[in-house]
C-alpha positions as CSV (number, residue, x, y, z in Angstrom):
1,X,0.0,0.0,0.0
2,X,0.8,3.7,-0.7
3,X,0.2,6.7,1.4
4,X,0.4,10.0,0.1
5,X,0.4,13.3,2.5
6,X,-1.2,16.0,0.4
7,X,-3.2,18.9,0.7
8,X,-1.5,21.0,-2.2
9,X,-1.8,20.9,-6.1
10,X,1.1,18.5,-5.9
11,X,-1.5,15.6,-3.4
12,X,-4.1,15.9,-6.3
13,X,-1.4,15.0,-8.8
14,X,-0.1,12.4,-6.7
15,X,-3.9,11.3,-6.6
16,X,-4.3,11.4,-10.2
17,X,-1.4,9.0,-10.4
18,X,-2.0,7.0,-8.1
19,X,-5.5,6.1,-9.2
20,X,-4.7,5.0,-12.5
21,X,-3.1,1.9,-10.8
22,X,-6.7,0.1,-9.8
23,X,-4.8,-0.6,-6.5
24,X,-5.8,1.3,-3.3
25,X,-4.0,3.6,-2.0
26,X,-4.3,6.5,0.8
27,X,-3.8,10.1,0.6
28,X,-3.9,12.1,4.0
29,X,-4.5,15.5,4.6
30,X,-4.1,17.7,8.0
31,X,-7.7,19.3,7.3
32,X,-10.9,18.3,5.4
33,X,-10.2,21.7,3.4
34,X,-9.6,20.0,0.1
35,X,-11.7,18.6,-2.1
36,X,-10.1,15.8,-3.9
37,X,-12.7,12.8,-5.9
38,X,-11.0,9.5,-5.8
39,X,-11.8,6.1,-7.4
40,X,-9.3,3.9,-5.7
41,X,-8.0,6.1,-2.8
42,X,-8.7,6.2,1.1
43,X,-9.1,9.6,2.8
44,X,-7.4,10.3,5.8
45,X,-7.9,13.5,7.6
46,X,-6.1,14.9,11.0
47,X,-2.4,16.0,11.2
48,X,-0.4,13.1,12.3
49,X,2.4,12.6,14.7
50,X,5.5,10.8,13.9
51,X,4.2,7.7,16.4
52,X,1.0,8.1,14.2
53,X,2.5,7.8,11.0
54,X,4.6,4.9,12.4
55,X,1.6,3.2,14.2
56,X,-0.7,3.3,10.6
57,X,2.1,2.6,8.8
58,X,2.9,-0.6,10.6
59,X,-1.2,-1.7,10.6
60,X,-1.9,-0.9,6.5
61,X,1.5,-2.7,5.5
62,X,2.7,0.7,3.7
63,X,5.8,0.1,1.7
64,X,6.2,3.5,0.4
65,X,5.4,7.3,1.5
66,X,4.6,9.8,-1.2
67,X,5.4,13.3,0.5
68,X,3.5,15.8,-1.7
69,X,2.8,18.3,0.9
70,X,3.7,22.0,0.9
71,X,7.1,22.6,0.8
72,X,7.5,24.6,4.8
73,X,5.3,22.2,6.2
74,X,8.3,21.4,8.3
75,X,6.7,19.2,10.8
76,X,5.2,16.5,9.0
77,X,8.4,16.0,6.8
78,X,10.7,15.9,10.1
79,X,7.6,13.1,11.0
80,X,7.9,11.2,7.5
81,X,11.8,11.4,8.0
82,X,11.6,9.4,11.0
83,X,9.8,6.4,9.7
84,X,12.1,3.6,8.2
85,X,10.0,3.3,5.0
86,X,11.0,4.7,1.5
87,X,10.0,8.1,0.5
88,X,9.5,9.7,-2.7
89,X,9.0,13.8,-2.5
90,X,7.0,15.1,-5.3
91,X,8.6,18.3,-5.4
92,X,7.7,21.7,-6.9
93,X,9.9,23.2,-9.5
94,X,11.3,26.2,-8.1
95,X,12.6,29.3,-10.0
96,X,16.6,30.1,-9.9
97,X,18.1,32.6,-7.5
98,X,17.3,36.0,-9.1
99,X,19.0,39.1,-8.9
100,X,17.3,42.0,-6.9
101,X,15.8,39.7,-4.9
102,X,17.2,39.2,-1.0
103,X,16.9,36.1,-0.2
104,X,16.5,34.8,4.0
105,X,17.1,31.3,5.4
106,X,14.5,31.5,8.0
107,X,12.0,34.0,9.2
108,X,14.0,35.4,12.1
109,X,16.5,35.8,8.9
110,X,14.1,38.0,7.2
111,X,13.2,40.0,10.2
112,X,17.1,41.3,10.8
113,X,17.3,41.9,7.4
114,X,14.0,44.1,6.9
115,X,14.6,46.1,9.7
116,X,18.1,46.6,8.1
117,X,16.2,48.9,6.0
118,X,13.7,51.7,6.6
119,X,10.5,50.5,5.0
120,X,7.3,52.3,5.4
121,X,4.6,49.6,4.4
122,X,5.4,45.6,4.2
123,X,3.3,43.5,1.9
124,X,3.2,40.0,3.8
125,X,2.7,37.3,0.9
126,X,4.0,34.4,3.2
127,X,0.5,33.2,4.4
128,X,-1.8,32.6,7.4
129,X,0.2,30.9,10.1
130,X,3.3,33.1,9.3
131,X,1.3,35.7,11.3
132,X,2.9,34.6,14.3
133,X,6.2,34.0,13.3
134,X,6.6,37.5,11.7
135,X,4.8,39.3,14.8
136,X,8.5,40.6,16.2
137,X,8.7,42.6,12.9
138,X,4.6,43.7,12.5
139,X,4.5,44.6,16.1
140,X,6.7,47.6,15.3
141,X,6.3,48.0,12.1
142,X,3.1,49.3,9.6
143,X,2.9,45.2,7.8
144,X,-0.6,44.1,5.9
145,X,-1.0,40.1,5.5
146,X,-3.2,38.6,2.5
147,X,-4.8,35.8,3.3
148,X,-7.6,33.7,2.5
149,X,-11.2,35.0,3.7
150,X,-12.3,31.7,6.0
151,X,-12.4,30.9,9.5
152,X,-9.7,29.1,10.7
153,X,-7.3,32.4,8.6
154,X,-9.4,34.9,10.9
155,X,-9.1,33.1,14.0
156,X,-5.4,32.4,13.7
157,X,-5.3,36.3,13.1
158,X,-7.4,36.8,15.8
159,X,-5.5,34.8,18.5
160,X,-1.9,36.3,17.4
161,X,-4.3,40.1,18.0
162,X,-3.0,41.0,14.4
163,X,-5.2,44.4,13.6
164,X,-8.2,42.8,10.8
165,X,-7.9,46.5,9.1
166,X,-4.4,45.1,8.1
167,X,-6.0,42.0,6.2
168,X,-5.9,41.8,2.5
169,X,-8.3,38.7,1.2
170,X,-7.4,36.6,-1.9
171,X,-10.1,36.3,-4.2
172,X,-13.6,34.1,-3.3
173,X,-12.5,31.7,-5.5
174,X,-9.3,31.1,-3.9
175,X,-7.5,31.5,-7.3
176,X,-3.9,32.5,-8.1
177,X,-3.5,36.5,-8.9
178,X,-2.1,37.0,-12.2
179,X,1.3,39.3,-12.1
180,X,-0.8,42.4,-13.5
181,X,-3.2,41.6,-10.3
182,X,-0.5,41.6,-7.8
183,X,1.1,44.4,-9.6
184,X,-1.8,46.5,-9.2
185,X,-2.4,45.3,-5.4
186,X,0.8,46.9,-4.4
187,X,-0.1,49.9,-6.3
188,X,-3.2,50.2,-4.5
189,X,-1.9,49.6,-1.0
190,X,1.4,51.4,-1.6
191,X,3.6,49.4,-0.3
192,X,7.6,49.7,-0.8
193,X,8.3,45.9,-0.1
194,X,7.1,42.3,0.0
195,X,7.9,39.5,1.6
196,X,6.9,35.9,0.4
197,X,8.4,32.1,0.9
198,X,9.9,30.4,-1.6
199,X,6.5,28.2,-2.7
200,X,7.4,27.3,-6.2
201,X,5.6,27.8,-9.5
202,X,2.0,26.3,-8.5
203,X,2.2,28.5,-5.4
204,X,2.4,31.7,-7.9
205,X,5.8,32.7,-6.7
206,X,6.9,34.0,-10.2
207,X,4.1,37.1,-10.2
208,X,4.5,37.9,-6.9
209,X,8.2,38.4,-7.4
210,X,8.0,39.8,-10.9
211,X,5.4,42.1,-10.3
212,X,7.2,44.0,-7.1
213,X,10.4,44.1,-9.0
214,X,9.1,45.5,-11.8
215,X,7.6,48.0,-9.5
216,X,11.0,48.8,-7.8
217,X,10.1,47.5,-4.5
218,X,11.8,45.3,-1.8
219,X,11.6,41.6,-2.7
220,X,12.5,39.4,0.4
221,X,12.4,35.7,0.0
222,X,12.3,32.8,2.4
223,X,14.1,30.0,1.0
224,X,12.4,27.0,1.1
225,X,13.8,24.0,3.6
226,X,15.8,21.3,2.5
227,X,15.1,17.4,2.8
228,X,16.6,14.6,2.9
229,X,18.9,13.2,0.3
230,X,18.4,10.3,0.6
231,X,14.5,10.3,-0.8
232,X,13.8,10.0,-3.9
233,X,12.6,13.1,-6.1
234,X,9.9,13.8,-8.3
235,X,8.9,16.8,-10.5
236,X,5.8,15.6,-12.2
237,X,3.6,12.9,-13.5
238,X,6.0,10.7,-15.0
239,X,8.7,10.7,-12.4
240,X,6.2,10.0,-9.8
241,X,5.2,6.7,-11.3
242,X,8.6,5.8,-12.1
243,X,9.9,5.9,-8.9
244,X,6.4,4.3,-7.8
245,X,6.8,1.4,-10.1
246,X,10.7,0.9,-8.5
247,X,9.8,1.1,-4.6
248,X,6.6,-0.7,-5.0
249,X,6.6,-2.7,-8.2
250,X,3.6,-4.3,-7.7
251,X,1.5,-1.2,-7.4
252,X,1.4,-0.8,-11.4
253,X,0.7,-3.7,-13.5
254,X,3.2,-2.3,-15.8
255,X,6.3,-1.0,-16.0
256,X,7.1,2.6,-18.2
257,X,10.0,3.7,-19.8
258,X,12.0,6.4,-21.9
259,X,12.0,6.9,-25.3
260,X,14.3,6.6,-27.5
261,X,14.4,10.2,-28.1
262,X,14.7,10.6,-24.3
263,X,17.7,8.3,-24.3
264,X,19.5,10.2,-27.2
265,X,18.9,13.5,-25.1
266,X,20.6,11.3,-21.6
267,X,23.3,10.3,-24.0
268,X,23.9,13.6,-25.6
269,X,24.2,15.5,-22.2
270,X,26.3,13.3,-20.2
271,X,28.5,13.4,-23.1
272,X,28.2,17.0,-22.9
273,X,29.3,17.2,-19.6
274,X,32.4,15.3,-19.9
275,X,33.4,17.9,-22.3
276,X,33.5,20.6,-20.4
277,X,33.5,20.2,-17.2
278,X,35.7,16.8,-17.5
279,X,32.8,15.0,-15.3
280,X,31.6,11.7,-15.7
281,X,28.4,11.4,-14.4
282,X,26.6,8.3,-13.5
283,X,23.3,9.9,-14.0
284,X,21.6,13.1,-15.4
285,X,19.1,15.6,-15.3
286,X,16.8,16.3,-18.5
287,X,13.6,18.0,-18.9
288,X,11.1,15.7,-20.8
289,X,8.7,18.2,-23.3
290,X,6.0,19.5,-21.0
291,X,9.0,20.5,-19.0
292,X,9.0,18.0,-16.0
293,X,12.8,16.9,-15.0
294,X,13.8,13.1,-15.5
295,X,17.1,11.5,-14.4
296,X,18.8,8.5,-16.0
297,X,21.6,6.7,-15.6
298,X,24.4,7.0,-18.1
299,X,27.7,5.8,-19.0
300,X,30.7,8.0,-20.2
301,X,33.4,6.2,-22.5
302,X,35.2,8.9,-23.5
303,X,35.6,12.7,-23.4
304,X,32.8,13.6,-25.7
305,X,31.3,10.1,-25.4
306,X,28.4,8.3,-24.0
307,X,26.0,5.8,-24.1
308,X,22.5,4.6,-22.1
309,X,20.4,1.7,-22.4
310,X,16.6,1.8,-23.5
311,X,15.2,0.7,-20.0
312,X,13.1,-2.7,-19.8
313,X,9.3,-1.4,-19.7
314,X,6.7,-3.6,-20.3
315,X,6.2,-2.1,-23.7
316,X,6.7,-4.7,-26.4
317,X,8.8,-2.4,-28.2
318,X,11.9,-3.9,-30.4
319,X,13.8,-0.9,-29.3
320,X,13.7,-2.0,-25.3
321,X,17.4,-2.7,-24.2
322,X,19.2,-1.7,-27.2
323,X,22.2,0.6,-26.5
324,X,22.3,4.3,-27.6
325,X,25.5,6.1,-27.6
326,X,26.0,10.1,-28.4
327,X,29.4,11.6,-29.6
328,X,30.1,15.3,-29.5
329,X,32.4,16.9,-31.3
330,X,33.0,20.8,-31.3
331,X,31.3,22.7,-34.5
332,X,31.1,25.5,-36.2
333,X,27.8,25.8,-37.8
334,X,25.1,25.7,-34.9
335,X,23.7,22.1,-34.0
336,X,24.0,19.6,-36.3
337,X,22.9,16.5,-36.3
338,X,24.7,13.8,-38.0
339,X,24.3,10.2,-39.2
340,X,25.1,7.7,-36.5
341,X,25.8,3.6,-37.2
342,X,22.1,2.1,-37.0
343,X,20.0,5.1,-37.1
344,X,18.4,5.3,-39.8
345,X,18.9,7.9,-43.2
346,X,15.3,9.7,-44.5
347,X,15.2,9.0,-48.1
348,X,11.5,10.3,-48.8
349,X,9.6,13.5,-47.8
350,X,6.8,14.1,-45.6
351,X,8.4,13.2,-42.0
352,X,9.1,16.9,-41.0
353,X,13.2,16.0,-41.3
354,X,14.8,17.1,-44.9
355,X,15.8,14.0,-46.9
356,X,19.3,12.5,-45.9
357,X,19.5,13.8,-43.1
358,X,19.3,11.7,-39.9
359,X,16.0,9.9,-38.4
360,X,15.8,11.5,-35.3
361,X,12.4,13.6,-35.2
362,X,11.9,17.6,-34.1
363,X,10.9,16.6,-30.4
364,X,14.4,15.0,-29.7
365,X,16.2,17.0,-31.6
366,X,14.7,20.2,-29.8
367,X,15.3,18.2,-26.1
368,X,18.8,17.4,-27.1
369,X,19.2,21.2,-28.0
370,X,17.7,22.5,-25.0
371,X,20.1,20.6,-22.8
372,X,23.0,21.6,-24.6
373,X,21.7,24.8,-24.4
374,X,20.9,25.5,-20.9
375,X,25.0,25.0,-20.8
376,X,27.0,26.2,-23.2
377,X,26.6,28.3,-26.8
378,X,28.6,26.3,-28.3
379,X,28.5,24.9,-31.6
380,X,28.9,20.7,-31.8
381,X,28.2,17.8,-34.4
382,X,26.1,15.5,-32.8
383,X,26.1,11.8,-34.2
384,X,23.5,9.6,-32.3
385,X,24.4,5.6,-33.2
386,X,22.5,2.5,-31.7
387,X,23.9,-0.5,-31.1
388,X,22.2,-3.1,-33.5
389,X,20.0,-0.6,-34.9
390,X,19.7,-1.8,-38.6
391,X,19.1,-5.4,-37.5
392,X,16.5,-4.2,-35.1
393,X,14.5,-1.3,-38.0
394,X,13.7,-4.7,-39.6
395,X,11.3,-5.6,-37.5
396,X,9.8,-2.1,-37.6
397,X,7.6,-0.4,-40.6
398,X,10.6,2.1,-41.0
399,X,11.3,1.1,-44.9
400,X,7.6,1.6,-45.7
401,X,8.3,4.9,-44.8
402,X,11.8,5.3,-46.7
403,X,13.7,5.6,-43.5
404,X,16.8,3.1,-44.3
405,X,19.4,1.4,-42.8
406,X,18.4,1.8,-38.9
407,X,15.9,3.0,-36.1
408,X,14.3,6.6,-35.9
409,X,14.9,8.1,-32.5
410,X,11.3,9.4,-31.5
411,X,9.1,10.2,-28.8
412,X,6.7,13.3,-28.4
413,X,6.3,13.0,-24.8
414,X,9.7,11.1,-23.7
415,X,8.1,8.2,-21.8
416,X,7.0,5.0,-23.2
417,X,3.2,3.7,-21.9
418,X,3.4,0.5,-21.5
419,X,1.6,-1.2,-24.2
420,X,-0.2,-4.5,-24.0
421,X,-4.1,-5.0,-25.5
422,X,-5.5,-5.9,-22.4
423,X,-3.7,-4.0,-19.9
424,X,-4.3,-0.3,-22.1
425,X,-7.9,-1.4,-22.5
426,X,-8.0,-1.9,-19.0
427,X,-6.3,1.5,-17.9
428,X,-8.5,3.7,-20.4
429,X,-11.4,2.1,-18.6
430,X,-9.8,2.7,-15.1
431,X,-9.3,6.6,-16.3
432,X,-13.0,6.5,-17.1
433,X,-14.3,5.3,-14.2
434,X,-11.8,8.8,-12.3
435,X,-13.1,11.4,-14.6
436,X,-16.6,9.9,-13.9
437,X,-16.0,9.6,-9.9
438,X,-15.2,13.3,-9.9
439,X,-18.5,14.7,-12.0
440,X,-17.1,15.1,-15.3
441,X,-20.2,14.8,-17.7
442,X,-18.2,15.0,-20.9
443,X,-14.3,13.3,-21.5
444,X,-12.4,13.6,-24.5
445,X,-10.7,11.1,-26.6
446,X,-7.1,11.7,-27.8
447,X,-4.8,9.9,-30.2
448,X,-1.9,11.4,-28.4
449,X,0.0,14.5,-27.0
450,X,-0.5,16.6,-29.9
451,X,-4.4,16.0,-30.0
452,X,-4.7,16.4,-26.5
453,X,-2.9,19.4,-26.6
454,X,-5.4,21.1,-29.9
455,X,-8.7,20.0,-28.4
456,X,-7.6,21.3,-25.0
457,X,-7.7,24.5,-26.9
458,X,-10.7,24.3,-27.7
459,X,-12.2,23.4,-24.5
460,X,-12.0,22.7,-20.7
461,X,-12.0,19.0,-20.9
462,X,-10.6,15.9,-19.3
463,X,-8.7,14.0,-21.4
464,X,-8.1,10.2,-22.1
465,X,-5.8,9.0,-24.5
466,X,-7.3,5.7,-27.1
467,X,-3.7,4.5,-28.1
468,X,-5.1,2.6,-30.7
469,X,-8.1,1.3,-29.3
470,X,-11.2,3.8,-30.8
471,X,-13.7,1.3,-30.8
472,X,-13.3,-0.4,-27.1
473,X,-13.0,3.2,-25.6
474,X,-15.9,4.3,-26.8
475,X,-17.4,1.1,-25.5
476,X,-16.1,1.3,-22.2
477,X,-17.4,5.2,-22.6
478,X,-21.0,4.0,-23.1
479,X,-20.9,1.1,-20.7
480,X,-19.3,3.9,-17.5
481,X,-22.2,6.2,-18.5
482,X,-21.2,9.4,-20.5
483,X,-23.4,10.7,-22.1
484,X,-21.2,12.9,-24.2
485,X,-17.8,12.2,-26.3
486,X,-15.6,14.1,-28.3
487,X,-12.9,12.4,-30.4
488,X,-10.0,14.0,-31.3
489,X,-7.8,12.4,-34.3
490,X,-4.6,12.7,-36.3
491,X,-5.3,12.1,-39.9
492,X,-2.9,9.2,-39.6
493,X,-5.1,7.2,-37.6
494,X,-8.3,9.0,-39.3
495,X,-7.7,7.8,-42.4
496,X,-7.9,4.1,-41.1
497,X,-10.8,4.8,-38.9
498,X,-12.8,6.6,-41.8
499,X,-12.7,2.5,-43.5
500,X,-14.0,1.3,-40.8
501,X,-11.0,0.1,-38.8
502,X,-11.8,1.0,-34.8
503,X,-8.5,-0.5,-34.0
504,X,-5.8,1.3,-35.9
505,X,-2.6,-0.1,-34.9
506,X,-0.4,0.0,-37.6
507,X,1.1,-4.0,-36.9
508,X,-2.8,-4.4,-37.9
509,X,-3.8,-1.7,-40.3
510,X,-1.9,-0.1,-43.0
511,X,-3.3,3.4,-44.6
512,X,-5.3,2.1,-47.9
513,X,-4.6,4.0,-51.1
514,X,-7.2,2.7,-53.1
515,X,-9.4,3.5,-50.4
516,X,-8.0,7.2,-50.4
517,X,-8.2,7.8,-54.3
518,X,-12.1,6.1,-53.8
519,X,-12.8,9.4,-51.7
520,X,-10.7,12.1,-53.9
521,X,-11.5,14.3,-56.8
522,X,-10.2,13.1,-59.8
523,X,-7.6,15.2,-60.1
524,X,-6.1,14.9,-57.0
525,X,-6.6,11.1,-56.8
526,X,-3.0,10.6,-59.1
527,X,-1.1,11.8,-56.5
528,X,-1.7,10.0,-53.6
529,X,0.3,6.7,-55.2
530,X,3.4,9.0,-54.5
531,X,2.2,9.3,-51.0
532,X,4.4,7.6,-48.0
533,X,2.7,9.4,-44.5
534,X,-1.3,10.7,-44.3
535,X,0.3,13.1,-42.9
536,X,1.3,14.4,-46.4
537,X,-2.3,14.3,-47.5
538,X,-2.6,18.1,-45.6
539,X,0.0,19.2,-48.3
540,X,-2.2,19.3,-51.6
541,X,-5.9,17.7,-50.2
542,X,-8.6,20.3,-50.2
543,X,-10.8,20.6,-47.2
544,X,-13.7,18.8,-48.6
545,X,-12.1,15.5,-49.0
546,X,-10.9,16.0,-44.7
547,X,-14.6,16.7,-44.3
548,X,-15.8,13.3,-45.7
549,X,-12.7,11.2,-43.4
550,X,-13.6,12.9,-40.4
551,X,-17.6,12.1,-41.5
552,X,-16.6,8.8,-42.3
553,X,-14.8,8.6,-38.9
554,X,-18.4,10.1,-37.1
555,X,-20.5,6.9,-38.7
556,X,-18.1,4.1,-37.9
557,X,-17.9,5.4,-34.5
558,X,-21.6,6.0,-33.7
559,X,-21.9,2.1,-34.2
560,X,-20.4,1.5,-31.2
561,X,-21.9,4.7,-29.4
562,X,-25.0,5.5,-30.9
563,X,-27.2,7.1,-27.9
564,X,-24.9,9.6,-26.5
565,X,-23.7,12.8,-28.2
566,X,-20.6,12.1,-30.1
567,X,-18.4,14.7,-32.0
568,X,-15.2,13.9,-34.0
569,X,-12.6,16.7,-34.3
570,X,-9.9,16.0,-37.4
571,X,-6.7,17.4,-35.9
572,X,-5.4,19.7,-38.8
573,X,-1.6,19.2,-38.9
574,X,-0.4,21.5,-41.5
575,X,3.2,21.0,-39.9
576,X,5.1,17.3,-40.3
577,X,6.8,16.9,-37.1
């Protein structure tokens, strides 16, 4: 069993996680405060003691701890660090040291240092139950505290005899002031300083900062406390259930894993390192896409050399365990990209990567570049190789697609799903079940990242990705209860869908010319035989013939959803990537 200590932004992501596993888990909070909707979690509510913790630990068999509450609440993680049971931090990402800003390693810190300067109004940004920690400073000093407007804020107020005509109240709806908000707040008031604790990006640290800087005031900072090294740290989603899946591996049913693309980006920076710093890192840090901080081990061979190894998730991919090793070698013409011994050479158009160069697609390449990036402006020739890789492109659908003599290193999120028929049939339904334990009445359906990402445009909607399995999730839609779908689709998996196909995994399905040139004009029916990707169709196609796939796509589906209100949305993707 799992229990997570929550309360913040971070606990409902832990939640989120945690009840995609179908196992039960439990997520505490120190008040009832929070409204969190769980399928498969236990709540817990009361602030716990270290012997409590201990005692329910002990009783529930809990194997691992998931500490995702606020950063300063210093009590409960001295309490989790005295329990003998692995812990996993799922930490916020917190901006760098900036300049302008003073920065304090405790509250009496700040007090010395803001009565080191004659201030004639403080803005106190640092929350309720700083009240009494600050009062040596506001006792003397003309100080104003936001806070939120409910009970328990007033009465702390009350009992430390802080004046209420010095209370400022966030918003009713508890939300985050934007930096133009907080900027005019302290235009308002007047104030020549603020002081705020170092809460990280969900606890809107960024516009409080910016905004007083900006208006030439006194930024001081409380750091925020350090843990213990020895847990294990999380920035997100994907790190969470990785170092879930390795402290309790029975949690998940499967296993994830990295990319290749994700690998190539390891590779590249460790190699990176060795360069110019003369390191040789065991591990490294790398920021996936959606920005969320990964670390994987690596192996340096040379100066400008090393390799990682595709880890063993429980995706049947023919690319799991295979060797990919990154050489660097200083350029002179920006980042280049060269070919590498089992990656393989584009030969045809249409895959977003100009012909002969190598297959590594835009998201890696951009990952790789960000990394090398963040360190040096440099130039370097990059040449990604895999060990194997042209025996192991053979068992792939790479020459269909004229990439040649080796693998592509992909990956638009950086983390592999695991992949099994049963399992992801299984998991959509579990995700199902969440979005319909917490009210949602309509859920989207996603091919992937880049769907998700358009429809989300479009709408506020909870979103469930369909892999490759149209037709059982909207079954499993139906037989949960919504009432309401929308499906969002790449033409690529449109095109097999608009035939009738409701699973469209390529091992299965392969895009149907004849089929194609059935639906076209005549004169643009000649020129899909020169076609390799759908994805090219966006190139000379004209909208009507997108309007009958994605009506095509509408009808097939309503067979296997026909009494709720279904809409299809064909993902325009002028841009191969």
């Amino acid at each position: 069993m799992i229990l997570i200590f929550g309360g913040t932004t971070e606990g409902r992501l832990a939640v989120d996680v945690c009840d995609q596993a179908g196992t039960p888990f439990y997520y505490s909070t120190k008040s009832d405060l929070q409204t969190v909707e769980m399928q498969n979690g236990i709540r817990l509510r009361g602030a716990m003691t270290a012997e409590d913790i201990s005692t329910f630990c002990a009783e529930h068999e809990i194997k691992c701890i998931v500490d995702a509450a606020h950063p300063f609440a210093m009590n409960l993680h001295q309490a989790i660090q005295m329990q003998n049971i692995p812990v996993i931090r799922l930490q916020r990402m917190f901006e760098p040291h900036q300049e302008g800003v003073i920065y304090c390693q405790s509250y009496e810190d700040a007090i010395r240092k803001m009565e080191s300067y004659d201030l004639k109004c403080l803005l106190a940004l640092s929350g309720t139950n700083t009240i009494s920690k600050l009062a040596p400073y506001w006792s003397k000093h003309h100080t104003l505290f936001r806070i939120l407007h409910r009970p328990d804020s007033l009465e702390i107020a009350k009992n430390n005899n802080f004046p209420q005509s010095h209370l400022i109240y966030y918003p009713e709806d508890h939300s985050l002031p934007s930096k133009e908000e907080e900027r005019k707040l302290m235009q308002e008031i007047g104030c020549d300083a603020i002081l705020t604790k170092e809460s990280g990006e969900s606890g809107g640290f960024k516009n409080k900062v910016n905004a007083a800087l900006e208006l030439g005031l006194k930024v001081f900072v409380v750091e925020h406390p350090s843990l213990p090294d020895h847990w294990i740290y999380a920035t997100g989603k994907y790190g969470l259930r990785r170092s879930i899946e390795h402290l309790a591996p029975d949690f998940f049913k499967l296993k994830t894993g990295f990319t290749t693309g994700a690998c190539a980006t390891a590779a590249v920076k460790a190699a990176l390192i060795s360069l110019l710093y003369q390191d040789t890192p065991e591990e490294v840090h790398f920021a996936l896409p959606d920005g969320e901080v990964m670390t994987m081990p690596v192996q340096v061979e040379d100066v400008g050399v090393a390799s990682t190894v595709k880890d063993f998730s429980d995706d049947p991919d023919v690319t799991k365990g295979c060797k990919i090793t990154a050489r660097l070698t200083p350029g002179t013409q920006g980042i280049r990209f060269l070919h590498g011994e089992g990656v393989g050479v584009v030969t045809l158009p249409g895959l977003g990567i100009p012909v002969g160069e190598p297959a590594i697609n835009p998201t890696p390449r951009k990952m790789i570049t960000d990394e090398i990036r963040a360190l040096t402006t440099a130039d370097f020739d990059i040449t990604i190789s895999v060990e194997n890789g042209a025996e192991i492109a053979k068992k792939t659908f790479n020459p269909r697609v004229g990439v040649l003599h080796g693998i592509s290193i992909i990956g638009t999120s950086g983390i592999v799903a695991p992949f099994s028929n049963e399992a992801w049939q299984q998991s959509i339904a579990r995700e199902m079940q969440v979005a319909k334990a917490i009210g949602c009445e309509e859920i989207g359906l996603v091919s992937g990242l880049k769907s998700e990402q358009a429809l989300k445009k479009e709408k506020d909607i909870r979103c469930i990705h369909y892999g490759n399995f149209i037709g059982e999730s909207l079954k499993a839609a139906r037989r949960i209860g919504f009432h309401k779908v929308t499906l969002a689709i790449m033409i690529g998996k449109a095109v097999k869908l608009a035939e009738g196909h409701l699973d469209t995994h390529s091992h299965k399905i392969m895009m149907n010319k004849a089929f194609l040139k059935s639906l076209a004009e005549p004169e643009y029916a000649g020129r899909i035989d020169s076609i390799n990707l759908a994805r090219e169709l966006w190139s000379f196609m004209p909208s009507s013939f997108f309007d009958k796939i994605e009506e095509l796509c509408y009808q097939h589906c309503k067979t296997v959803f026909p009494d709720g209100e279904l809409e299809v949305k064909l993902i325009c993707e002028n841009t191969p990537s």
